[in-house]
Steps between C-alpha positions, in 0.01 A plus 500: 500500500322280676210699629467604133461120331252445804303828409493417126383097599205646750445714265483276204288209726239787548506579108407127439275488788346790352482373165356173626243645720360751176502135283220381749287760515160430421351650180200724533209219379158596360270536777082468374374835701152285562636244667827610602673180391816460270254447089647474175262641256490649160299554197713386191427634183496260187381711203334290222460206720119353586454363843442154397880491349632662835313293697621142278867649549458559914376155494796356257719703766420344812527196329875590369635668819354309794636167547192357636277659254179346650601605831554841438195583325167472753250646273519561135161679355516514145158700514625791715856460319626500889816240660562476834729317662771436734860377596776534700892563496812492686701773685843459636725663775853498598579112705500633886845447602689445180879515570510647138423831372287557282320249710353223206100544471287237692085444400316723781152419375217521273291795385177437383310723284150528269469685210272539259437584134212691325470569145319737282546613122848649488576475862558296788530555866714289755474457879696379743427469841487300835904506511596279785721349654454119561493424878250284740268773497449836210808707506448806244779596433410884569676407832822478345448921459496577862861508600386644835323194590668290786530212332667649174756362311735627310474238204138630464645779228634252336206300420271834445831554232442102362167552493469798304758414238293122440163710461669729251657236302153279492305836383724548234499120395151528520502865287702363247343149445162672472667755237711251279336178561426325159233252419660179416373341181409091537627335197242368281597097412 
């Protein structure tokens, strides 16, 4: 009886180290075949629309999302209908020696990032490159790929996993702000 319950508990530990260890793995991210660096990039479609109106709502949407607007936003060209820009985020891993399980989530850094916005009559392409990782000197965060590198970690799957879901979710922000944003009316008095 014994040997059995201690069968079925290795057996179940394994299942849930299993489980955990598929939970980090990192996501396959979109790797720009020129430069061979993790880019965002897509041409979205916006029947109907003229560039000047995407263009006005990519501006309106840097202004709405970022919450240092001015910071953000480097270079706005309303003649080339092009933003570019840049900010940053925070990723998070598992507190190093937590006595509890799930360990609670600690701030493991910054990731810093540029994108940039071109419009044309009904469409608009998006950029986003120079992902980093904020350290002394440039850490791209490419590095965080190579799991055979000596100095690997473990938590880097994690953050490729962070990273990827808080590029997803801006795109579609962005997507849908461009798509639905109305023009506010000022109030004649």
């Amino acid at each position: 009886m014994k040997k059995t319950l201690l069968c079925w508990a290795i057996g179940g530990l394994l299942v849930a180290t299993g489980a955990q260890a598929q939970s980090t793995a990192a996501p396959r991210m979109p790797i720009d075949e020129a430069t061979n660096l993790i880019t965002y990039s897509d041409v979205v479609e916006e029947p109907g629309m003229n560039k000047d109106t995407i263009y006005n709502r990519v501006v309106r949407w840097f202004k709405s999302y970022y919450k240092n607007p001015l910071e953000a936003m480097k270079k706005q060209d309303p003649e080339g209908r092009v933003v570019e820009g840049g900010y940053r985020f925070t990723i998070q891993r598992p507190e190093p020696g937590a006595k509890k399980q799930p360990a609670p989530m600690v701030d493991a850094g910054l990731v810093n990032y540029k994108i940039k916005v071109m419009c044309k009559d009904g469409k608009f392409k998006y950029e986003i490159t120079n992902i980093s990782w904020k350290q002394t000197s440039y850490y791209p965060i490419e590095r965080w790929m190579d799991d055979k590198a000596s100095n690997y970690d473990p938590n880097y799957a994690l953050y490729l996993q962070q990273t990827d879901a808080f590029m997803k979710e801006l795109i579609k922000n962005l997507e849908r702000f461009v798509e639905t944003d109305p023009v506010k009316k000022k109030d004649d008095w």
